[in-house]
C-alpha positions as CSV (number, residue, x, y, z in Angstrom):
1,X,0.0,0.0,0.0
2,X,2.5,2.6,0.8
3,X,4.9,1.8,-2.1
4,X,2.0,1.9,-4.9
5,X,1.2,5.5,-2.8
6,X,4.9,6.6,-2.9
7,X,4.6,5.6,-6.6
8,X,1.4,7.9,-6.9
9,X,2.9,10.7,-5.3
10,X,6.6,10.4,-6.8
11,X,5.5,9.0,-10.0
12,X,7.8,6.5,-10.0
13,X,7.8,3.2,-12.0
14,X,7.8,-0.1,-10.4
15,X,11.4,-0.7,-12.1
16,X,12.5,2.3,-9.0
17,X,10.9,-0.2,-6.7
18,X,12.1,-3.5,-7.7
19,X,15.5,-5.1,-8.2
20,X,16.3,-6.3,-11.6
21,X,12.6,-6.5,-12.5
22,X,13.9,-8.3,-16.4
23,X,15.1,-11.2,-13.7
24,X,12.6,-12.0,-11.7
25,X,11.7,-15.1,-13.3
26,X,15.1,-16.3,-11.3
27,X,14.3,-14.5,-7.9
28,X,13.9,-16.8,-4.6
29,X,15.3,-19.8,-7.0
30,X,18.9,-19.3,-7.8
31,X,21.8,-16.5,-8.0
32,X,22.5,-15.4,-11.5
33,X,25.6,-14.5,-13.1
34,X,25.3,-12.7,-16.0
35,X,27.8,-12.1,-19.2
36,X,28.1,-9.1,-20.8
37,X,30.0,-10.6,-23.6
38,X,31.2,-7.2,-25.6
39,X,33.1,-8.0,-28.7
40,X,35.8,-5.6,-28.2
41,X,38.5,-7.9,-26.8
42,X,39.5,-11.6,-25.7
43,X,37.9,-11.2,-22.2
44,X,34.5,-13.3,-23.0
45,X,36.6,-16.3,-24.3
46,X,39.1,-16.1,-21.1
47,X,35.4,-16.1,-19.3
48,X,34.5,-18.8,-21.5
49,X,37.8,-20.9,-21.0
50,X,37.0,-20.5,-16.8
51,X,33.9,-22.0,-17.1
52,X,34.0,-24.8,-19.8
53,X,32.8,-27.7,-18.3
54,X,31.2,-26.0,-15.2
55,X,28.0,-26.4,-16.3
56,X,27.2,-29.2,-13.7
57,X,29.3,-27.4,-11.3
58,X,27.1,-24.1,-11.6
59,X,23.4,-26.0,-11.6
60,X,24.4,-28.2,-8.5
61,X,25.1,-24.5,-6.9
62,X,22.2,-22.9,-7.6
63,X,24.1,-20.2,-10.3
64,X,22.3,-20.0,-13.5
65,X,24.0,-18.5,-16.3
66,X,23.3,-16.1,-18.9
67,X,25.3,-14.3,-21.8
68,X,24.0,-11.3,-22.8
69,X,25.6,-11.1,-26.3
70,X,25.0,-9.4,-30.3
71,X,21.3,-8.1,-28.8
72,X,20.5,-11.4,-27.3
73,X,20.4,-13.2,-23.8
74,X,21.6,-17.1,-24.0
75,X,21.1,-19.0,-21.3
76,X,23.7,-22.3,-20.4
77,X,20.2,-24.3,-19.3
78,X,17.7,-26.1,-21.0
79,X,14.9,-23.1,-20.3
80,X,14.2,-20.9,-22.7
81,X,15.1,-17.1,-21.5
82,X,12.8,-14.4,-22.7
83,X,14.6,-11.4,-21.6
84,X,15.5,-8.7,-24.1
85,X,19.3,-7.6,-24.1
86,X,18.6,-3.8,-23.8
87,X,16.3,-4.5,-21.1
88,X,18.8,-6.5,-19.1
89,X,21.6,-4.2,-19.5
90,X,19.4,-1.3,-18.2
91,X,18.0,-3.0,-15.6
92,X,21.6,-3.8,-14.4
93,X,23.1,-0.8,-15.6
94,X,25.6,-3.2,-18.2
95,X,28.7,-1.4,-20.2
96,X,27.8,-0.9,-23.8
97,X,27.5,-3.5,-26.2
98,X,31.4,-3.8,-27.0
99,X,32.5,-3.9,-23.7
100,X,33.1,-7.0,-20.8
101,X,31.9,-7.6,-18.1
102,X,30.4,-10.3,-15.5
103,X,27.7,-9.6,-13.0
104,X,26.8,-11.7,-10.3
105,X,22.8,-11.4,-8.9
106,X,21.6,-12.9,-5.7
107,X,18.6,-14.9,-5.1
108,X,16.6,-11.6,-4.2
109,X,17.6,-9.5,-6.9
110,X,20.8,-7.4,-5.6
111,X,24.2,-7.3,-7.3
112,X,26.8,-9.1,-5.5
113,X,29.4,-8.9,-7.9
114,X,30.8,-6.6,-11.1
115,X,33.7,-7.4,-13.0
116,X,35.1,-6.4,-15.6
117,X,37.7,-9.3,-15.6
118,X,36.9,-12.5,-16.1
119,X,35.9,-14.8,-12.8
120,X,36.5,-18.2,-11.8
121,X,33.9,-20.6,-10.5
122,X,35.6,-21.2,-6.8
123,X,35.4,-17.0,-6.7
124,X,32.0,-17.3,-7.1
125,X,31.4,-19.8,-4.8
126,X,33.2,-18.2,-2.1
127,X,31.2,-14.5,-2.8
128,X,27.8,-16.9,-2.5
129,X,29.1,-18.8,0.5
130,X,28.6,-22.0,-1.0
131,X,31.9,-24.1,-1.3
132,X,32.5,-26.7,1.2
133,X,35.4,-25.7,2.5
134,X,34.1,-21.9,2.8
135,X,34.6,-20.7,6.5
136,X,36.2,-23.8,7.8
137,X,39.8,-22.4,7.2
138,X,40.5,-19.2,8.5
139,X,43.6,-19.2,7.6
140,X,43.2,-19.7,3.6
């Protein structure tokens, strides 16, 4: 009641409101790390080379995946993703087309993570709390 009155009085749009409304498909479900694959250098093939073969690795963790690449969002699973490039890179405020970079999102919609350098998959796990080892070893 008070937001949709905030939003009468402000005039603002539910996008203010919400977090990453163009992923909310994933929200409560999984962290998602997205790919802003710009074609300006060799950064989303490094990105590519860190996670070949991860794809097991990333569903057993909850992570889903998605490249946001040539005005189009891929996703590494088997479910069809109908989220529009522009909207995504808005909603996430993403570099421009030709640029890098990797964004990690949290189940409830906040960014965790930008990088504009490629990340490995025990990184991610340790920012998400989620490898086995995480907090047993103070020391490493």
């Amino acid at each position: 009641m008070l937001r949709s009155l905030l939003k009468e009085i402000v005039g603002a749009s539910s996008g203010v409101l919400e977090r990453c409304p163009s992923l909310l498909p994933f929200r409560k479900k999984c962290h998602v790390l997205v790919l802003f694959e710009g074609a300006a250098d060799e950064r989303p093939e490094m990105q590519e080379d860190l996670l070949a073969n991860q794809q097991d690795a990333l569903r057993s963790h909850d992570i889903a995946l998605l490249r946001v690449a040539g005005g189009g969002v891929f996703s590494s699973t088997d479910s069809p993703v109908e989220i529009d490039a522009d909207v995504i890179r808005h909603d996430l405020n993403g570099p421009s087309p030709e640029e890098f970079e990797a964004v990690l999102v949290d189940r409830e919609g906040a960014v965790v993570l930008r990088s504009t350098k490629p990340v490995s998959l025990p990184y991610l796990l340790d920012l998400i709390g989620a490898r086995p080892d995480a907090g047993n070893n103070p020391s490493g």
